[in-house]
LOBA-178254 format. One record per residue: residue in three letters; residue number from 1; chain; x, y, z of N, C-alpha, C in turn. Coordinates in nm, 2 decimals. Layout:
<nodes>
<node "Ala",NUM,"A",<X,Y,Z>,<X,Y,Z>,<X,Y,Z>>
...
</nodes>
This chain:
<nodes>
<node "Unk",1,"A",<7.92,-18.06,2.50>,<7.89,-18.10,2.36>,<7.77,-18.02,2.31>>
<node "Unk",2,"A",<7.66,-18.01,2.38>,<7.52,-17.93,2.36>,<7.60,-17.79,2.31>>
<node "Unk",3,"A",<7.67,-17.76,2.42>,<7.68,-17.59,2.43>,<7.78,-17.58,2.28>>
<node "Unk",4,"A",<7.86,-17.66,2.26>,<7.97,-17.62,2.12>,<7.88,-17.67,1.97>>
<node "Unk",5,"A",<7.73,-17.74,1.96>,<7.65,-17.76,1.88>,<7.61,-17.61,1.87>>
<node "Unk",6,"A",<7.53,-17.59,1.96>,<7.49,-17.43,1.97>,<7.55,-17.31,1.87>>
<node "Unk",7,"A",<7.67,-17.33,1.92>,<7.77,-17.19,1.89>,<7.81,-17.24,1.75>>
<node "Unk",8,"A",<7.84,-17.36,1.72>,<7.87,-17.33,1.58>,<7.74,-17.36,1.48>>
<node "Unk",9,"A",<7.59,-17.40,1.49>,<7.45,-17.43,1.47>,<7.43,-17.24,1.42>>
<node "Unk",10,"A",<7.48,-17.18,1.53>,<7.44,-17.05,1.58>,<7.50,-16.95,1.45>>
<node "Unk",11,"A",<7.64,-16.98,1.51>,<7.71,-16.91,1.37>,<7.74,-16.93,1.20>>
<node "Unk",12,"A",<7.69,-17.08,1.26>,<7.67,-17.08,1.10>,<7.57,-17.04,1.02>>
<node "Unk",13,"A",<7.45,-17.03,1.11>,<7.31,-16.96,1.08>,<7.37,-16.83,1.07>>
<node "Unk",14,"A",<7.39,-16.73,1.12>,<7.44,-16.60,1.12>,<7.52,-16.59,0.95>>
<node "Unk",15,"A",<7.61,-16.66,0.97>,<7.69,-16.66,0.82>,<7.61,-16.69,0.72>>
<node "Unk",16,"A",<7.52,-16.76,0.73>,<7.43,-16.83,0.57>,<7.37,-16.69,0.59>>
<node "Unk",17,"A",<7.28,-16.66,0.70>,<7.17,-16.53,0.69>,<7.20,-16.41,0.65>>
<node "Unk",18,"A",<7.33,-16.33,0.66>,<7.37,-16.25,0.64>,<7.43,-16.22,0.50>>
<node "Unk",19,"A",<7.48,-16.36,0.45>,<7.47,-16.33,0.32>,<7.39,-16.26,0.21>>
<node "Unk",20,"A",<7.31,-16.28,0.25>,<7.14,-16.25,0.18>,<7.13,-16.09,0.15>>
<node "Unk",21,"A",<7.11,-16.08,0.02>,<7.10,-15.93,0.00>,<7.06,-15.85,0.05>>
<node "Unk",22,"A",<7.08,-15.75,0.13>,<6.98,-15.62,0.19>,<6.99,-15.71,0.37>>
<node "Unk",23,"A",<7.03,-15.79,0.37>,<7.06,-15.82,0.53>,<7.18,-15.80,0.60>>
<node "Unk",24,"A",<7.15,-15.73,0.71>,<7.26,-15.74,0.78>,<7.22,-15.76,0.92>>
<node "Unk",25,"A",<7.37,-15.83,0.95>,<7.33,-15.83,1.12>,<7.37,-15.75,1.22>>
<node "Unk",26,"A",<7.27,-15.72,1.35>,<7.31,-15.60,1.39>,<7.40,-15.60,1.48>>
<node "Unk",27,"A",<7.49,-15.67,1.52>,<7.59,-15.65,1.60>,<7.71,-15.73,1.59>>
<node "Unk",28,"A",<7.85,-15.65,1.57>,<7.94,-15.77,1.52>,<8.00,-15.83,1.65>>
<node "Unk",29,"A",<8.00,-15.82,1.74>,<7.98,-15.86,1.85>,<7.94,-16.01,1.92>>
<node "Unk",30,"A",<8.07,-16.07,1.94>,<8.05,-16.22,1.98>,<7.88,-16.30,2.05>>
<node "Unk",31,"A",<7.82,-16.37,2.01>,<7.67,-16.42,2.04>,<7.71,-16.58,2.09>>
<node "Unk",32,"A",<7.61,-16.62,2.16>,<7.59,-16.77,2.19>,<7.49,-16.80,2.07>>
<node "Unk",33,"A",<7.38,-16.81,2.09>,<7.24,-16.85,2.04>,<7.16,-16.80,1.93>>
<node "Unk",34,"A",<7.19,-16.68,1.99>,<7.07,-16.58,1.96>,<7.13,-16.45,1.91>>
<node "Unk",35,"A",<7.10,-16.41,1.79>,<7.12,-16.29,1.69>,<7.05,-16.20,1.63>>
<node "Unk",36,"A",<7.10,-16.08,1.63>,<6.98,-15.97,1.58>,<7.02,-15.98,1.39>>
<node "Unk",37,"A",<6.91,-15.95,1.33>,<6.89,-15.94,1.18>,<6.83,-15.87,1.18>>
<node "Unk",38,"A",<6.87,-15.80,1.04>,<6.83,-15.60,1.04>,<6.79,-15.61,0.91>>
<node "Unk",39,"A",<6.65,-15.58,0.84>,<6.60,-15.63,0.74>,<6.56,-15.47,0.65>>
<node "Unk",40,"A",<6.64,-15.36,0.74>,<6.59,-15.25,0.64>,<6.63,-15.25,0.52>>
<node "Unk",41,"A",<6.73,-15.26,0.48>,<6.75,-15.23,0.35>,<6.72,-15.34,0.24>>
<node "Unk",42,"A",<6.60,-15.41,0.28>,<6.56,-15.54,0.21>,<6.41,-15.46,0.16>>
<node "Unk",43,"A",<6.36,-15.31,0.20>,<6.27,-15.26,0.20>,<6.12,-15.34,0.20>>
<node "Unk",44,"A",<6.12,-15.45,0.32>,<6.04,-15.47,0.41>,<6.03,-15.48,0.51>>
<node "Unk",45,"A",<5.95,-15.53,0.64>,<5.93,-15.52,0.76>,<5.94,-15.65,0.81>>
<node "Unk",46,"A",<6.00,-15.62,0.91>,<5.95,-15.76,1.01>,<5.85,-15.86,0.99>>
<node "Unk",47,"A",<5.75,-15.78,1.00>,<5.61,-15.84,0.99>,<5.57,-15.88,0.88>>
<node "Unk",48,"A",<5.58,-15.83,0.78>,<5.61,-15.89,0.62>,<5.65,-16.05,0.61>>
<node "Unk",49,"A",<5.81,-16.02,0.67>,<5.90,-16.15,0.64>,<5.81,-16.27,0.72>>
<node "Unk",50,"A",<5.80,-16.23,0.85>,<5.74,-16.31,0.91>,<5.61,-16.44,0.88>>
<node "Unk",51,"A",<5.53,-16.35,0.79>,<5.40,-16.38,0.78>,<5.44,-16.44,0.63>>
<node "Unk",52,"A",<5.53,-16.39,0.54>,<5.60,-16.50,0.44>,<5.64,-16.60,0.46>>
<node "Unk",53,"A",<5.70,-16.59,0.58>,<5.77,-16.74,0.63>,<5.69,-16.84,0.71>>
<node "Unk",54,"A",<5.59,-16.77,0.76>,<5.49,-16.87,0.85>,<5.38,-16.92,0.70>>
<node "Unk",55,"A",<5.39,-16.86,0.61>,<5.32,-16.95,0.49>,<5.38,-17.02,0.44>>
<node "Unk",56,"A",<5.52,-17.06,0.47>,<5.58,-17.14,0.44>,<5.61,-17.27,0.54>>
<node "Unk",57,"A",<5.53,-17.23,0.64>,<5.55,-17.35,0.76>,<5.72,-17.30,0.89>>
<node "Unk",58,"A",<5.78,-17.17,0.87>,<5.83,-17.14,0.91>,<5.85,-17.04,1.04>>
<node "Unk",59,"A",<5.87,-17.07,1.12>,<5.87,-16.91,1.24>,<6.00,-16.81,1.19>>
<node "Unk",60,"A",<5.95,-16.71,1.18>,<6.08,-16.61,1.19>,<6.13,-16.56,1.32>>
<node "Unk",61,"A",<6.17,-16.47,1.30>,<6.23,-16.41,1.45>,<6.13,-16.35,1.49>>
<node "Unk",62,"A",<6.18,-16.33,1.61>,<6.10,-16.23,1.71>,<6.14,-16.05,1.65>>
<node "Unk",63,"A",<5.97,-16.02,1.62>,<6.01,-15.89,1.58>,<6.07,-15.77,1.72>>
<node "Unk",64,"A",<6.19,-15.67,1.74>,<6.24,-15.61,1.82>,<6.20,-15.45,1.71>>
<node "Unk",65,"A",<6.13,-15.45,1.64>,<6.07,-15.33,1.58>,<6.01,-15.24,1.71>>
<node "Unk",66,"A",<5.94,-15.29,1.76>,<5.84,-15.17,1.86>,<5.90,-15.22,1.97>>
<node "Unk",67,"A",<5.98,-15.28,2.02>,<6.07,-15.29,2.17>,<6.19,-15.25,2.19>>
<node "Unk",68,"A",<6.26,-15.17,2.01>,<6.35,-15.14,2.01>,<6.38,-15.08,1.88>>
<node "Unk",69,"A",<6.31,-14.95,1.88>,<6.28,-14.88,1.73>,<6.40,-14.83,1.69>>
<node "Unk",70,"A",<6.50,-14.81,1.77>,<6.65,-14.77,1.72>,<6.70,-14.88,1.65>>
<node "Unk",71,"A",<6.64,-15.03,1.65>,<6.75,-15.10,1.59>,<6.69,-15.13,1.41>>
<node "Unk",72,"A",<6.60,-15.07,1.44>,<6.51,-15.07,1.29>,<6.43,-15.19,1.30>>
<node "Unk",73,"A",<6.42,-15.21,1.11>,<6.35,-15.36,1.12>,<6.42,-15.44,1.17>>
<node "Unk",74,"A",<6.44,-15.50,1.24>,<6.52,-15.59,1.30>,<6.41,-15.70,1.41>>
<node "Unk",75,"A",<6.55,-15.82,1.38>,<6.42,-15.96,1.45>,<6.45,-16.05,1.51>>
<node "Unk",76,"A",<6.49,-16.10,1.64>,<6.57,-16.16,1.69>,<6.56,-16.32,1.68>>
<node "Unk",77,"A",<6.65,-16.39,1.58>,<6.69,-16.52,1.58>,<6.73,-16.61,1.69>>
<node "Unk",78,"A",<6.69,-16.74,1.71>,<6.75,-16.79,1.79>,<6.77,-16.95,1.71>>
<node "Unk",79,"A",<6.93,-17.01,1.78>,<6.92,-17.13,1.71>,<7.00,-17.24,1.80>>
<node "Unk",80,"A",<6.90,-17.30,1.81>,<6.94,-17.45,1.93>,<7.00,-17.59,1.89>>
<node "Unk",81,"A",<7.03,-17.65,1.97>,<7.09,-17.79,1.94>,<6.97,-17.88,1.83>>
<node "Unk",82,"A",<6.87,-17.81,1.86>,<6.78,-17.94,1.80>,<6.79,-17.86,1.62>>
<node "Unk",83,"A",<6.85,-17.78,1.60>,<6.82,-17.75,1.46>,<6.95,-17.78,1.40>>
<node "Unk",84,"A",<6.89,-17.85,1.28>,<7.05,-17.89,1.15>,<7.09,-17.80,1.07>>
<node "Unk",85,"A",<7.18,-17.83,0.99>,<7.20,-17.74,0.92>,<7.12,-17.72,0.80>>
<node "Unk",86,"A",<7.02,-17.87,0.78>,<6.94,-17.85,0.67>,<6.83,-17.75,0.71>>
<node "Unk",87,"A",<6.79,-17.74,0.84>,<6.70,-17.64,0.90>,<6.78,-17.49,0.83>>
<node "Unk",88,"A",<6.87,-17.47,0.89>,<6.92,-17.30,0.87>,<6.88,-17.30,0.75>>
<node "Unk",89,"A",<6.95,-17.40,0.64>,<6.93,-17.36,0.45>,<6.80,-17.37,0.40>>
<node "Unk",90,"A",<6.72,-17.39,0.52>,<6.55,-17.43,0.45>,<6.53,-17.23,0.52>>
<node "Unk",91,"A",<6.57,-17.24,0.62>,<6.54,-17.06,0.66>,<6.56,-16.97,0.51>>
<node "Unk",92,"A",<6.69,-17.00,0.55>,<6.76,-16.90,0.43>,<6.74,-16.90,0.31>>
<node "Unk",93,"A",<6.72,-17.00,0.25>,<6.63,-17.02,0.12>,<6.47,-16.94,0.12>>
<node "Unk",94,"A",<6.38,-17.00,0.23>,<6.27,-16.90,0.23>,<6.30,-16.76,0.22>>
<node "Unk",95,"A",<6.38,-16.70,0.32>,<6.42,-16.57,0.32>,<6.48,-16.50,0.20>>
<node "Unk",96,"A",<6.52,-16.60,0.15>,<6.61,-16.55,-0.03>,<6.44,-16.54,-0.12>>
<node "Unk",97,"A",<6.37,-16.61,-0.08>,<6.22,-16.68,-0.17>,<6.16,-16.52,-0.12>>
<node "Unk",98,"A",<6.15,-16.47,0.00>,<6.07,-16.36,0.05>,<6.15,-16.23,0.02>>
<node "Unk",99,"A",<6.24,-16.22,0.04>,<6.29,-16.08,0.03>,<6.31,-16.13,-0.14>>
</nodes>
Protein backbone atom coordinates (compact mmCIF):
# COMPACT_ATOMS: atom_id res chain seq x y z
CA UNK A 1 0.00 0.00 0.00
CA UNK A 2 3.09 2.53 1.03
CA UNK A 3 4.84 1.45 -2.20
CA UNK A 4 1.54 2.14 -4.75
CA UNK A 5 1.08 5.76 -2.60
CA UNK A 6 4.61 6.43 -3.79
CA UNK A 7 4.28 5.67 -7.45
CA UNK A 8 1.23 7.34 -8.02
CA UNK A 9 2.19 10.64 -5.15
CA UNK A 10 5.42 10.31 -7.55
CA UNK A 11 3.79 10.46 -10.86
CA UNK A 12 1.48 12.67 -10.33
CA UNK A 13 4.15 15.14 -9.06
CA UNK A 14 6.05 14.55 -12.34
CA UNK A 15 2.77 15.34 -14.41
CA UNK A 16 1.72 18.62 -12.42
CA UNK A 17 5.75 19.66 -12.69
CA UNK A 18 6.30 19.21 -16.09
CA UNK A 19 3.52 21.01 -17.21
CA UNK A 20 5.09 24.25 -16.19
CA UNK A 21 6.55 26.28 -18.95
CA UNK A 22 10.24 25.88 -19.86
CA UNK A 23 10.19 22.44 -17.72
CA UNK A 24 10.92 19.41 -18.73
CA UNK A 25 11.76 16.18 -17.40
CA UNK A 26 14.82 14.43 -18.04
CA UNK A 27 13.99 11.08 -18.61
CA UNK A 28 10.93 9.46 -20.10
CA UNK A 29 11.83 6.53 -18.54
CA UNK A 30 9.75 4.56 -15.88
CA UNK A 31 10.73 6.08 -12.01
CA UNK A 32 9.60 4.92 -8.41
CA UNK A 33 10.18 8.15 -6.31
CA UNK A 34 12.48 10.11 -7.50
CA UNK A 35 12.75 12.38 -10.83
CA UNK A 36 15.06 14.52 -12.72
CA UNK A 37 13.69 18.24 -13.74
CA UNK A 38 15.52 20.09 -16.32
CA UNK A 39 15.03 23.85 -15.73
CA UNK A 40 17.11 25.13 -18.72
CA UNK A 41 14.90 26.51 -20.85
CA UNK A 42 13.15 28.36 -17.83
CA UNK A 43 16.48 30.51 -18.25
CA UNK A 44 17.36 29.95 -14.64
CA UNK A 45 19.52 27.83 -12.46
CA UNK A 46 19.06 25.40 -9.93
CA UNK A 47 20.22 27.46 -7.47
CA UNK A 48 18.00 30.36 -8.30
CA UNK A 49 14.82 28.13 -8.08
CA UNK A 50 15.95 26.75 -4.99
CA UNK A 51 16.62 29.73 -2.90
CA UNK A 52 12.96 31.03 -4.36
CA UNK A 53 11.52 28.17 -3.03
CA UNK A 54 13.26 27.99 0.30
CA UNK A 55 11.77 31.72 0.74
CA UNK A 56 8.84 30.26 0.44
CA UNK A 57 9.26 27.71 3.24
CA UNK A 58 9.93 25.05 0.49
CA UNK A 59 12.96 22.60 -0.35
CA UNK A 60 13.61 22.11 -3.94
CA UNK A 61 15.46 19.46 -5.43
CA UNK A 62 18.73 18.33 -5.11
CA UNK A 63 20.76 20.36 -7.48
CA UNK A 64 22.70 17.47 -10.17
CA UNK A 65 24.16 20.76 -11.95
CA UNK A 66 27.93 20.13 -10.88
CA UNK A 67 27.58 16.13 -10.32
CA UNK A 68 26.18 15.91 -13.59
CA UNK A 69 26.82 18.90 -16.04
CA UNK A 70 25.60 16.91 -19.06
CA UNK A 71 22.15 16.94 -17.63
CA UNK A 72 22.12 20.71 -17.50
CA UNK A 73 20.15 22.70 -14.93
CA UNK A 74 18.61 19.89 -13.69
CA UNK A 75 17.49 18.83 -9.84
CA UNK A 76 16.56 15.85 -8.49
CA UNK A 77 12.95 15.45 -6.91
CA UNK A 78 11.86 13.12 -4.65
CA UNK A 79 8.34 12.31 -3.41
CA UNK A 80 7.24 9.99 -0.49
CA UNK A 81 4.20 8.55 1.19
CA UNK A 82 4.11 11.35 3.65
CA UNK A 83 3.39 14.02 0.90
CA UNK A 84 -0.34 14.97 -0.53
CA UNK A 85 -1.33 16.08 -3.24
CA UNK A 86 -2.04 19.44 -1.75
CA UNK A 87 1.88 19.31 -1.06
CA UNK A 88 2.78 18.68 -4.94
CA UNK A 89 0.24 21.81 -6.01
CA UNK A 90 1.73 24.10 -3.16
CA UNK A 91 5.35 22.91 -5.15
CA UNK A 92 4.13 23.68 -8.38
CA UNK A 93 2.35 26.68 -7.73
CA UNK A 94 5.70 28.13 -6.15
CA UNK A 95 7.48 27.00 -9.13
CA UNK A 96 4.85 28.58 -11.59
CA UNK A 97 5.30 31.94 -8.74
CA UNK A 98 9.44 31.55 -9.49
CA UNK A 99 10.02 30.76 -12.91
Amino acid sequence: ETGQTIMQMSQYAARRISRIDGIELGFASPFFKEFVVNFDKTGKIVAEVNEALLQRRIFGGKDLSEEFPELGQSALYCVTEARTQEDVDMLASALEEVL
